[in-house]
C-alpha positions in Angstrom: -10.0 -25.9 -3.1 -9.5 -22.7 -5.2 -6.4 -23.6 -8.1 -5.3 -20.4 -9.1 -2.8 -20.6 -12.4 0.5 -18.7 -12.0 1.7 -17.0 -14.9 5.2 -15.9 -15.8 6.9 -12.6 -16.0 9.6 -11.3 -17.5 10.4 -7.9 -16.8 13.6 -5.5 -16.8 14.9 -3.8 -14.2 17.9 -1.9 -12.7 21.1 -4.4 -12.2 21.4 -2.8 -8.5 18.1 -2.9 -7.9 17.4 -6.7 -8.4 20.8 -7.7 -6.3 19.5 -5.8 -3.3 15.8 -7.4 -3.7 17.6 -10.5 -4.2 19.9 -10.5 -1.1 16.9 -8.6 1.3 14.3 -11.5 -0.2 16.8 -14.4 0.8 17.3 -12.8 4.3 13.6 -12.8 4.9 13.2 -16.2 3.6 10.9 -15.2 1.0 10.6 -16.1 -2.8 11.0 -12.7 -4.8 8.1 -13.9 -7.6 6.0 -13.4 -4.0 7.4 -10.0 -3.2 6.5 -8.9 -6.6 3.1 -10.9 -6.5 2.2 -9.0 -3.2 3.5 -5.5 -4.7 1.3 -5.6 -8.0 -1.7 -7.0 -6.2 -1.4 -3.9 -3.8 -0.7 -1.8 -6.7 -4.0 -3.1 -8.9 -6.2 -2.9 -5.7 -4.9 -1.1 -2.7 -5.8 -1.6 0.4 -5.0 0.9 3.8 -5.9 0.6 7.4 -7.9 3.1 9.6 -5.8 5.1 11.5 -8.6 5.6 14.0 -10.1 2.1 14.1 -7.9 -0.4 12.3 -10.2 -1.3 9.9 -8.7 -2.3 6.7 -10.4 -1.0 3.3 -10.2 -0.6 0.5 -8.8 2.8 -1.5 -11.3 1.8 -4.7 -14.1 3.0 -3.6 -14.0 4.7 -0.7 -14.9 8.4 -0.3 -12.7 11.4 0.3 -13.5 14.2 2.9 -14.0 17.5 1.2 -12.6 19.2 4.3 -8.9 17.5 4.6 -9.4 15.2 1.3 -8.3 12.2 3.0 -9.7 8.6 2.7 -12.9 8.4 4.9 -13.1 5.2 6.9 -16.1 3.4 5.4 -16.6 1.9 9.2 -16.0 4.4 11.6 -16.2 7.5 9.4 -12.6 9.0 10.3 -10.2 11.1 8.3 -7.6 13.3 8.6 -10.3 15.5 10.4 -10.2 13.5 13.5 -6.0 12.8 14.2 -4.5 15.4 16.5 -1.3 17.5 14.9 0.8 15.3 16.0 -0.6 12.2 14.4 -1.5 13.8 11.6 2.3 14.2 10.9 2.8 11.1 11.2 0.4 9.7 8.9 1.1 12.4 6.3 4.5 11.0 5.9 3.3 6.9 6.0 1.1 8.4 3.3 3.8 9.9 1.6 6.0 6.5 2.0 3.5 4.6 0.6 2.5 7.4 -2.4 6.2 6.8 -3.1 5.8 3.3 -3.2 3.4 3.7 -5.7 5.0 6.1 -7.6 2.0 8.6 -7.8 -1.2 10.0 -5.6 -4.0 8.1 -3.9 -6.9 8.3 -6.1 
């Protein structure tokens, strides 16, 4: 069995901020140390899923299209390239959610 050691944080945030996380966290029934565990591991090494596939990847790593510069799908080879207008819309803005997220680009 793989121990792995927890180690504890203190950081400082908005007053507002934490009651709201604290309040949505307890509605979900989940600790907010987990919430904030998933977030930075997602932050340190992103992953995304194929919008053509499903496959999940990684960001690190994986190559860009020169045409559309979005993530290329290391297992089916899709991108921006191959969603209809429509679609593309949609995933533009999920992108932009999660850029948000992350407070920066995808790189």
């Amino acid at each position: 069995m793989d121990v792995k050691t927890k180690t504890k944080l203190t950081v400082t945030i908005d007053n507002e901020i934490l009651r709201e996380a604290k309040e949505e966290a307890k509605r979900k029934n989940l600790p907010l140390s987990r919430v904030i565990e998933n977030f930075l591991k997602f932050f340190a090494n992103p992953e995304v899923y194929c919008f053509i596939c499903g496959e999940k990847f990684k960001v690190r790593g994986a190559e860009l299209c020169s045409k559309c510069g979005w993530l290329v799908c290391p297992k089916c080879g899709a991108c921006r390239c191959k969603l209809g207008d429509e679609a593309a819309s949609v995933a533009f803005y999920m992108r932009k959610v999660y850029e948000d997220l992350l407070v920066g680009r995808v790189e």
